[in-house]
N, C-alpha and C positions, 0 to 999 in steps of 0.2 A: 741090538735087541729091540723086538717093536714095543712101541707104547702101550701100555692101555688106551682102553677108547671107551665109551660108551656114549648114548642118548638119555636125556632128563628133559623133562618138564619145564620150560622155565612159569617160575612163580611171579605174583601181583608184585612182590618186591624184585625180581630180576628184570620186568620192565620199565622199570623205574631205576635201571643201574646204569649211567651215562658210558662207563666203561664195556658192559656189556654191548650197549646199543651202538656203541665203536666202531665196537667190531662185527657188528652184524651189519652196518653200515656199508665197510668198507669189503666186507663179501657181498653186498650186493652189488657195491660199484665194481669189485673186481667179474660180477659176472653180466654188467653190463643191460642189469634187469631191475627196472625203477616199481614193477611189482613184488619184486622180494625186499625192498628195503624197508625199517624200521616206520619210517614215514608213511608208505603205503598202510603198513599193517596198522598202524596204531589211529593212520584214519579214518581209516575203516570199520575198525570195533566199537572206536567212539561214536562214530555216526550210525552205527548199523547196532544196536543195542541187543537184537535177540540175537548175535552170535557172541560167542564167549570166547576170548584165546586159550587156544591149545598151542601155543607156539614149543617145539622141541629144541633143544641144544645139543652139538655134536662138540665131546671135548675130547681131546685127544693128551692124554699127559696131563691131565688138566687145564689146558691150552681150547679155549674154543676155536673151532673149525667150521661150524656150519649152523646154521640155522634153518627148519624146517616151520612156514610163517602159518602153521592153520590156526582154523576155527574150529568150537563146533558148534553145529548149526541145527535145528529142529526144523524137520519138514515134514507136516504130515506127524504120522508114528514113527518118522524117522529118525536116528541121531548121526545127520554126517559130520564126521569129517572130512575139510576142506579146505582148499587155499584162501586168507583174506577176500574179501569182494574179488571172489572169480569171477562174477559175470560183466564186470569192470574190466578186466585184465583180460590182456591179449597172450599172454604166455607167463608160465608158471615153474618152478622147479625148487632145487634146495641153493639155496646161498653157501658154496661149500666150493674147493678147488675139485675142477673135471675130475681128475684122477681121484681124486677120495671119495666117488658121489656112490658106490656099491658096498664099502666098506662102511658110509655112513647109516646107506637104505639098510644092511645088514643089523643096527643095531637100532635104528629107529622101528626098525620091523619086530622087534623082540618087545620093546617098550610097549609098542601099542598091541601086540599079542597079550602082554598081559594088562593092558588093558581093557581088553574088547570087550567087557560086561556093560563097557560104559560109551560106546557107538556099536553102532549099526553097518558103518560103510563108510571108506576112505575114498575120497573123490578125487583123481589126481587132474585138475583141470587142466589141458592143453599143455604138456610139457615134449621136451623133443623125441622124437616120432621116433628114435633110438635109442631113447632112455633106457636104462639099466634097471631103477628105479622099481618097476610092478613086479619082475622077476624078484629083485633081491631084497626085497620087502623081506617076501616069507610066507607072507599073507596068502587068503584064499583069493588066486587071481582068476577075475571073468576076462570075460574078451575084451579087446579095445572098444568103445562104443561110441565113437565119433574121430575122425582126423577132419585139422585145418590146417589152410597151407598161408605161413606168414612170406609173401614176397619182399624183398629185400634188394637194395645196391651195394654191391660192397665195389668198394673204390680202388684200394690196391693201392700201387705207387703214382697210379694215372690222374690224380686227381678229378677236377671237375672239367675241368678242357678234355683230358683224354676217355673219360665216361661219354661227354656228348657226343665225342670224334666217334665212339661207339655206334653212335644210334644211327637211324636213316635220315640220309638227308631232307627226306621230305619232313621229318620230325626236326629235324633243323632247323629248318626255314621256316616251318609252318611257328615253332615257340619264337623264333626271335622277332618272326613279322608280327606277331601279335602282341610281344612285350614293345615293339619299339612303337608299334600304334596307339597301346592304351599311354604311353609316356606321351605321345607328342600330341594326340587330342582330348587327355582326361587327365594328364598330369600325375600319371601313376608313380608314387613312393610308398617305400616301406619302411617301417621300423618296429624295434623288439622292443619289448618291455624292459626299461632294466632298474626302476628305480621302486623301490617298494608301494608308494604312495602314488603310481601309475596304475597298480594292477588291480584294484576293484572296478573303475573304470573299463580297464581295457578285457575285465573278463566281462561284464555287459554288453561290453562289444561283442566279444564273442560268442556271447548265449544268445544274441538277438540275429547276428549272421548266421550262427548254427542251424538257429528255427527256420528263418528267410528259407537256407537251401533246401530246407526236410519236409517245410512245409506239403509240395505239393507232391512228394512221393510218401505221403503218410504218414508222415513225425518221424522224429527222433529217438532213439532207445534212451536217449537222455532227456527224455521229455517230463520225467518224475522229480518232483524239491529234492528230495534225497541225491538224487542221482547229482545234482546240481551242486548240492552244499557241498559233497566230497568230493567232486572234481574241483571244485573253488577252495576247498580244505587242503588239497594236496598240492593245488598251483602254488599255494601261499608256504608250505613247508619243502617243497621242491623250489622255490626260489631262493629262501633263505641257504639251499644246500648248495646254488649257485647250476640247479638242472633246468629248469623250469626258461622252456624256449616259448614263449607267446607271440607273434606274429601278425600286424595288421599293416593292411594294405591300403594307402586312400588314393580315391581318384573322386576329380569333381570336387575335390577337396572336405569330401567325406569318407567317413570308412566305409571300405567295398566290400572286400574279404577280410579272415581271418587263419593262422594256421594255429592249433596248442599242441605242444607235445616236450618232450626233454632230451637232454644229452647228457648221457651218463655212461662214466668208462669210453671205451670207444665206438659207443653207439648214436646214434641219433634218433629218435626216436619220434613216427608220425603217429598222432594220437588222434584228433580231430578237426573237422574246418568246418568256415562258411563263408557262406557267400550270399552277398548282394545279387538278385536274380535277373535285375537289368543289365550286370556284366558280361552274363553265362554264355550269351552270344560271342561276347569279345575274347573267349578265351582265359580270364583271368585265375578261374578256379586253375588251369595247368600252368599259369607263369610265375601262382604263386608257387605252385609246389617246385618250379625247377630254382626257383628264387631260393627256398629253404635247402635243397639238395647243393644249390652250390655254395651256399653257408656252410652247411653240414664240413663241407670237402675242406672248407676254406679253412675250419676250425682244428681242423685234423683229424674229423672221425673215420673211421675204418668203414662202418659199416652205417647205410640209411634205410634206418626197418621203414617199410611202408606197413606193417602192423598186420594184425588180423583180419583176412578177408581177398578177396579175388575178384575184385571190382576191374571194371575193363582197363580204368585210364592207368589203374596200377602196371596192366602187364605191358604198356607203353613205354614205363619209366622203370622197370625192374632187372638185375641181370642176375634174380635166380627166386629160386621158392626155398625153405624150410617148411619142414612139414610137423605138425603138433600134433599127438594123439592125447583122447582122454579117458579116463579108467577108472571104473569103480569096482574097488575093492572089499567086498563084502569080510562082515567077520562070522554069517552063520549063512545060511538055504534062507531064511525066511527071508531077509534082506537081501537078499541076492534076485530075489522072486521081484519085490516089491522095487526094488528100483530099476530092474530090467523094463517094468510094465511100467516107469515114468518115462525114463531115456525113450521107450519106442514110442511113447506120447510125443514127446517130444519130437522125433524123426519122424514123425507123419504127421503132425500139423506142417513141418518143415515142407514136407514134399506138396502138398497143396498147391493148386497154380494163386498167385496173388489176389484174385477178387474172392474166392472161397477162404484167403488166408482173416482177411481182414476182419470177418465177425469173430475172429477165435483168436484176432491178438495178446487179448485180455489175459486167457488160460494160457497161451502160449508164454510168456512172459514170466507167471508165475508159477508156471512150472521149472523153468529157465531159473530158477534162483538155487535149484538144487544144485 
């Protein structure tokens, strides 16, 4: 006989429940996605103060099964709901097993039905591009209004020998002749982070390599304190959970590059780098990456997200795409109106050639928060 099931609220007191945070824990480890864990969301709200949690609960039997991590967030005359710092996160969805994810949207869709007095529009930022999710909501669904393609390695039983055996040999030759160069005339090594009292250090490192590479193509999206202090907030509770993969590389016997990102479930996860820009010649931005890709292998993960985005050197190193769509969910016409006319804001400063984009970052940006 099936269980009952429903979706609730969880409260100021159910964030604060070690037992609950558990198991929301170990559903986001189980779905191999370090923006749906407890960690991300809660440093995210702490840091970002005008969003409020709306985090949902899926219990089944009374047995939690899923956690659904929003906010909501005022933009405008807006009230969305939305994923924790979406515009941090590379992909998004419910912390819940595959198989339960329409049975959960079914009932979290009823929840927020009644309460639609109290937003305007559910924002499903970048989730997979075959989610069930918008359909089984319930909700008044608009079109999809943006897809992004996350490229990815997944590795298989071949590991990292049989990934490279993959590739072209002139992509062979070309990474090993340049890792065994920067070794024998710069003294190239690397090492991870692993001890707690390394890591404010070593994220200096990496904010200061970030800027280095961004500078001269127009900053970085993490170029704001905010944006800084919760990526540096998250390093620090993503290490203690034992995800938190930091990466620095010295030649010259300084630090050159840097890689940050985590390994969680059987993921790997590429989140951000930099680089020294007297290397950039030498190749080392790509010997760090294949440096971490054969870590990755080495460790046992299945799969190495190269993350959000379709950069060239990605499609070098990738041996496939997923594809992310995002979707706003309105709950009446007038909001349906009003954020159709932000999104197309948004998509046409996008399409702008880059010297025209530059005066309108400003707007572009904080439009992008919705």
């Amino acid at each position: 006989m099936p269980q009952p099931h429903h979706a609730e609220k969880i409260d100021t007191e159910g964030l604060q429940d070690e037992s609950l945070l558990g198991t929301w824990r170990e559903l986001a480890v189980m779905r191999a996605n370090p923006f749906l864990t407890p960690e991300w969301f809660a440093t995210a709200t702490d840091l970002m103060g005008e969003d409020e949690p709306h985090a949902i609960a899926w219990r089944v039997g009374g047995e939690l099964r899923g956690i659904l991590p929003l906010v909501s967030a005022r933009r405008g005359p807006l009230r969305l709901l939305r994923f924790a710092n979406a515009r941090r996160g590379d992909w998004f969805g419910a912390a819940c097993r595959p198989q339960e994810e329409v049975a959960m949207a079914a009932d979290c869709g009823r929840l927020l039905a009644a309460e639609a007095g109290s937003w305007d529009a559910l924002v499903l930022n970048r989730i997979n591009g075959d989610s069930a999710w918008p359909a089984a909501l319930g909700l008044r669904t608009a079109p999809r209004v943006r897809t992004d393609a996350l490229p990815y390695i997944a590795f298989g039983d071949r590991g990292y020998g049989g990934y490279l055996a993959e590739r072209s040999r002139n992509f062979r030759s070309q990474l090993g002749r340049r890792r065994r160069r920067l070794e024998r005339d710069h003294g190239l090594s690397f090492r991870m982070t692993l001890r707690p009292e390394e890591l404010e250090a070593d994220l200096t490192t990496f904010f200061r390599l970030h800027d280095e590479r961004w500078r001269r193509r127009g900053g970085s999206t993490l170029g704001t304190d905010r944006s800084r202090r919760l990526l540096a907030a998250f390093a620090r509770a993503a290490q203690r959970q034992g995800w938190l993969r930091l990466w620095i590389a010295e030649a010259d016997g300084e630090p050159a590059a840097a890689w940050y990102g985590w390994r969680i479930g059987e993921r790997y996860c590429y989140s951000l780098a930099g680089l020294a820009m007297g290397y950039e010649k030498h190749g080392l931005g790509n010997v760090m990456l294949a440096h971490t890709i054969e870590h990755a292998a080495a460790e046992g993960a299945a799969v190495y997200d190269l993350m959000w985005g379709t950069e060239a050197y990605k499609e070098r190193f990738q041996t496939g795409v997923r594809e992310a769509g995002s979707w706003f969910l309105p709950s009446g016409p007038l909001s349906a109106v009003a954020v159709g006319a932000a999104v197309r804001g948004i998509h046409g400063l996008e399409s702008l050639p880059p010297g025209a984009r530059a005066p309108l970052r400003r707007l572009k940006r904080s439009l992008q928060r919705t």
